[in-house]
C-alpha positions in Angstrom: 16.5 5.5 32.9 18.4 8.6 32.5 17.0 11.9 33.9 13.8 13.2 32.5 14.1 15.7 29.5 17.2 14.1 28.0 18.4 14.2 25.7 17.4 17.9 25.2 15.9 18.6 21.7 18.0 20.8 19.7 16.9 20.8 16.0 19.7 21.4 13.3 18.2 23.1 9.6 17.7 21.8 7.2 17.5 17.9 8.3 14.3 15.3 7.6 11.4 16.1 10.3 11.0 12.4 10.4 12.9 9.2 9.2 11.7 5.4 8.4 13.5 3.3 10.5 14.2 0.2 8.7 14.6 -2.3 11.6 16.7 -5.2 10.4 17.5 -7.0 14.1 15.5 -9.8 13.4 16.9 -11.0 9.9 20.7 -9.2 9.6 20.7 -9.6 13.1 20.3 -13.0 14.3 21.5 -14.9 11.0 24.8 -13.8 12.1 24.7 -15.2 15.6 26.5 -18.3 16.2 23.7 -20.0 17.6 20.3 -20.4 16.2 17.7 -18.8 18.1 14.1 -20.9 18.5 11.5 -19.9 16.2 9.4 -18.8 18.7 11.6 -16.4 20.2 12.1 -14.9 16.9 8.2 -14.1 16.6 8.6 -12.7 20.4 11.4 -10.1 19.2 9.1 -9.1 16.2 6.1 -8.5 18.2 8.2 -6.1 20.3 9.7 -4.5 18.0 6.5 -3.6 16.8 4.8 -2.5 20.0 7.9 -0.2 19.9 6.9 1.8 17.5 9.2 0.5 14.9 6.4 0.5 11.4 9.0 -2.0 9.2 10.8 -4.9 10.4 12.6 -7.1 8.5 11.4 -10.7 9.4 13.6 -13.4 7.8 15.2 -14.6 4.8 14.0 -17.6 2.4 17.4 -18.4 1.4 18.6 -21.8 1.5 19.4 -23.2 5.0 23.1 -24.5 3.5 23.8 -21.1 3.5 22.5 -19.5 6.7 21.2 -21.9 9.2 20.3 -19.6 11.5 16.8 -18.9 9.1 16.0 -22.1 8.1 13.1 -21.6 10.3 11.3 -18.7 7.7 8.5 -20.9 7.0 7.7 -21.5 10.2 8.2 -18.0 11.2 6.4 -15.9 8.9 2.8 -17.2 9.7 3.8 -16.8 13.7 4.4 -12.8 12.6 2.2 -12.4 9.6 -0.6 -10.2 11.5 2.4 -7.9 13.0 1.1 -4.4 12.5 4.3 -3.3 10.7 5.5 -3.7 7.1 7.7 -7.2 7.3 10.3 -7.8 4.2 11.9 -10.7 3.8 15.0 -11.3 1.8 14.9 -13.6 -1.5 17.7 -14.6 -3.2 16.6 -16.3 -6.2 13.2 -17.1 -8.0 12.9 -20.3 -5.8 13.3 -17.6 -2.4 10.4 -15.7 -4.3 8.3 -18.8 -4.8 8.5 -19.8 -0.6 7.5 -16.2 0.4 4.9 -15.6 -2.1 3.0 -18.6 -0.7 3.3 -17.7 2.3 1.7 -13.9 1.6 5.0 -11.9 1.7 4.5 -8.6 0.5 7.7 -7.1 0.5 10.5 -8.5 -0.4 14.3 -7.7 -1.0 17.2 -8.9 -3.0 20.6 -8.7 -2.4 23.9 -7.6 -4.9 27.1 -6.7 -4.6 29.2 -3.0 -5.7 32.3 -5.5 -5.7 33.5 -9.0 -7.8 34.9 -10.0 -4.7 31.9 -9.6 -2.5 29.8 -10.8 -5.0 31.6 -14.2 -5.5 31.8 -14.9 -1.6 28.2 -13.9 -1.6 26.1 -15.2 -4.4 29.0 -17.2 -6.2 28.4 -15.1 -9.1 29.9 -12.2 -11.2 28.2 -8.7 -10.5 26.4 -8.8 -13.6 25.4 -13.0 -13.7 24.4 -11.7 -10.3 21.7 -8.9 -11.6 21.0 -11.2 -14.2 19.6 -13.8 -11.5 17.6 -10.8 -9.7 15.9 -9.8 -13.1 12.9 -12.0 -13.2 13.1 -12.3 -9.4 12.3 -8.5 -9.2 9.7 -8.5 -12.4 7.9 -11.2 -10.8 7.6 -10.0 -7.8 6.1 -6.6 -9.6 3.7 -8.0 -11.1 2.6 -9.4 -8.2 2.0 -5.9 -6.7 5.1 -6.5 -4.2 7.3 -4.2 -2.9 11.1 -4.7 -4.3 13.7 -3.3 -1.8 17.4 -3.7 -3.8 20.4 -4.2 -1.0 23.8 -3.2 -2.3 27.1 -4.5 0.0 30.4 -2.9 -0.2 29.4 0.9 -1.5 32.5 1.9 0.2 35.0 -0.3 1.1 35.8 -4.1 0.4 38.0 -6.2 2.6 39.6 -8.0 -0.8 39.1 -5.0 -3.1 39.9 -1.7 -0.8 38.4 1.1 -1.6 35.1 1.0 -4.7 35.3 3.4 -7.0 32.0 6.0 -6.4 31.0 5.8 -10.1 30.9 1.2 -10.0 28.4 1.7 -6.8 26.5 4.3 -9.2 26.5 1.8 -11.6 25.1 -0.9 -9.7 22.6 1.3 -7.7 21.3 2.2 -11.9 20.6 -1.2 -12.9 18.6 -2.0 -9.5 16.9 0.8 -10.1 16.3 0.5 -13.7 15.2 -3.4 -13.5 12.1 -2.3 -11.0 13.4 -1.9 -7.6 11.2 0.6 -5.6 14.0 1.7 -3.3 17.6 1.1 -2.2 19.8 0.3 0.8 23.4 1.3 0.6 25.2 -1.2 3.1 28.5 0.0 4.3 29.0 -3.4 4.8 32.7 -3.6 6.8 31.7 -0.2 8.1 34.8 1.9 6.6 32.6 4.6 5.5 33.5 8.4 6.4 30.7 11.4 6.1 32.7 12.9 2.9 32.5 9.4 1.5 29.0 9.2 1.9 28.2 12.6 0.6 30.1 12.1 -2.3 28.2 9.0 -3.2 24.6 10.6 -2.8 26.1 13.4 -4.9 26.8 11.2 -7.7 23.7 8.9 -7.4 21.8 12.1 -7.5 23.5 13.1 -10.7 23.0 9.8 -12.4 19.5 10.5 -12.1 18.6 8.5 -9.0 16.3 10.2 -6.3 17.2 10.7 -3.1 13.7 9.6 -2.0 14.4 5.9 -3.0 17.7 5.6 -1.1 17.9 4.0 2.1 21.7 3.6 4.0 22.9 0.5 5.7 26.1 1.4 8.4 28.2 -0.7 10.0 29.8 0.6 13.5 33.3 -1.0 13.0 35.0 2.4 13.3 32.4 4.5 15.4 31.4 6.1 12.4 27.9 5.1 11.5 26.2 8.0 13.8 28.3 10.7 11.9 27.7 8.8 8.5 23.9 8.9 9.1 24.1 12.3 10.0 25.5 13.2 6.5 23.1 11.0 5.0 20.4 13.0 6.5 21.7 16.3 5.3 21.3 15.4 2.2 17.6 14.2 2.1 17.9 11.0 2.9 15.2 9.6 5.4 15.2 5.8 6.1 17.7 4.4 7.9 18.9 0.9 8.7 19.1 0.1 12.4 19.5 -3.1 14.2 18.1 -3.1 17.8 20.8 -3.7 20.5 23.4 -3.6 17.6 22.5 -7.2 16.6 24.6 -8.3 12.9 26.9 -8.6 11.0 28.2 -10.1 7.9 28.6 -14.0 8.0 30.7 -13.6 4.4 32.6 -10.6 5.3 34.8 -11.4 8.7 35.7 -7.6 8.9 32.0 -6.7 9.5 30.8 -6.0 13.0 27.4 -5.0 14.4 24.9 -2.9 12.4 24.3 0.6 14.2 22.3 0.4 17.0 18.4 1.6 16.7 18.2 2.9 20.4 21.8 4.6 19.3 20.1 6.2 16.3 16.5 7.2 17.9 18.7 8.8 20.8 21.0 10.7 18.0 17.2 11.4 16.2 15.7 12.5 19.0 18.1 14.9 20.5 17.4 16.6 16.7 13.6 16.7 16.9 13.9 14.1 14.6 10.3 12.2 14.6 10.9 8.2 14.2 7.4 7.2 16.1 9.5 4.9 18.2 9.2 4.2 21.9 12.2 4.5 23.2 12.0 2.8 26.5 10.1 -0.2 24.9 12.9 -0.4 22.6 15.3 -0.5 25.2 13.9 -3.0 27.4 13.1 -5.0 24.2 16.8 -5.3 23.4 18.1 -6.0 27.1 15.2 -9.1 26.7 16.9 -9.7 23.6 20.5 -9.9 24.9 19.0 -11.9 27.9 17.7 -15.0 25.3 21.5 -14.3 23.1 23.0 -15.0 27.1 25.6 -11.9 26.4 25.4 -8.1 26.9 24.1 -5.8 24.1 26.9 -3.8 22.4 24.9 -0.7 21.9 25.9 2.1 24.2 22.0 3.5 24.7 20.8 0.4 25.8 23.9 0.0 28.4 23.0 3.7 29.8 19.4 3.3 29.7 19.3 -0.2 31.3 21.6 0.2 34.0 22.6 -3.0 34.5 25.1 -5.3 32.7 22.7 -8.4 31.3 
């Protein structure tokens, strides 16, 4: 471990005096990994994730197994993690995804849409509007069920078919998630070309189209080193859950141009260092990820875990 009273706490004004971390290792993580990981490994990495600290952990995904085999095991897994002390979404594609994690006592759940055509055809084989038009009963079932409806949105700020996405067809999206129920949204940076400019210019714009900041959540991708400094300007402007993935686990099995998710540890180092309360065990976290890495058989790609470990696993 690095020496003790490091990294030394210097707060910044005007930033969040805590932040939701949205832990999505588990799911985003490991349904992009080549090989599938045994079920009860999965539960394993839950349970630590949660003696971490980390208070919402994104479990699995009930989509069909065609389409990501590395979750065909959510049935299975869910009851293994179901008394976790942490909230545990699962994604749900369609009305049948609802169905299977409904009767299995899911209370959160999320769905999943596209800022692009492009991304949206790869994805869900659909246009971005048959594509909200399959989430609509999805999302108004699963209120009236009492269930928390997280809304994912890919490609806010780049596509790898598309190029750049105009600010004001995200804002667009982002509206008719909102509008059709969703209780809060995740802005993915998906291929990870987002700059901090970029990403204040978007939260601008959503916040003049009427959307609070308190029901965003953002979603970078490391693929240029920016998702530290796009956090950072995400937090500046009010925003206070982020996604992380421990150990940098993820990617995007439809978007070849997408590398790892930005590292928790990475982000409750950056967080800490600001004073910056995430309720998150640092250490625990840590050695969670290097056990982690140790079941993947390869090294984790997040640079806190390497200098905290000591060791290349």
């Amino acid at each position: 471990m690095t020496a003790e009273g490091l990294p030394m706490v210097v707060p910044v004004e005007g930033l969040p005096a805590r932040v939701r971390i949205h832990e999505v290792g588990a799911r985003d993580g490991l349904q992009n990994e080549p090989a599938t990981v045994p079920t009860e490994v999965k539960a394993e990495f839950v349970r630590r994730l949660a003696g971490a600290g980390l208070t919402t952990i994104e479990a699995t995904s009930f989509v069909h197994p065609k389409w990501v085999p590395q979750l065909a095991d959510a049935e299975a897994l869910f009851p293994l993690v179901a008394d976790v002390p942490a909230d545990l979404p699962v994604l749900v594609p369609n009305e049948r995804g609802l169905d299977r994690a409904l009767a299995l006592g899911a209370r959160r759940v999320a769905v999943f849409a596209s800022a692009t055509e492009s991304f949206a055809k790869a994805n869900l084989n659909r246009t971005v509007a048959e594509a909200l038009t399959m989430f609509e009963p999805v999302v108004a079932r699963a209120k009236g069920e009492g269930v928390h409806v997280r809304g994912y949105l890919s490609m806010c700020f780049g596509d790898p078919w598309e190029g750049a996405v105009a600010v004001e067809q995200v804002v667009g999206v982002c509206r008719a998630l909102l509008d059709m129920g969703c209780d809060e949204l995740s802005l993915g940076d998906t291929i990870g070309v987002a700059t901090p400019g970029h990403v204040r210019a978007l939260l601008t714009a959503l916040g003049e189209a009427g959307v609070p900041v308190s029901v965003l959540g953002v979603h970078f991708h490391d693929t240029y080193g920016q998702a530290l400094a796009n956090t950072l300007a995400a937090l500046q402007h009010g925003v206070t859950t982020v996604d992380a993935s421990a150990g940098g686990l993820g990617g995007c099995p439809y978007a070849k141009s997408a590398t790892g998710n930005l590292a928790t540890e990475d982000l409750v180092w950056m967080l800490r260092g600001l004073g910056i309360d995430t309720g998150v065990d640092l250490g625990r976290l840590v050695a969670t990820s290097v056990w982690m890495a140790e079941q993947l058989g390869r090294p984790s790609p997040s640079r806190t875990v390497r200098a905290l470990s000591h060791k290349d696993q």
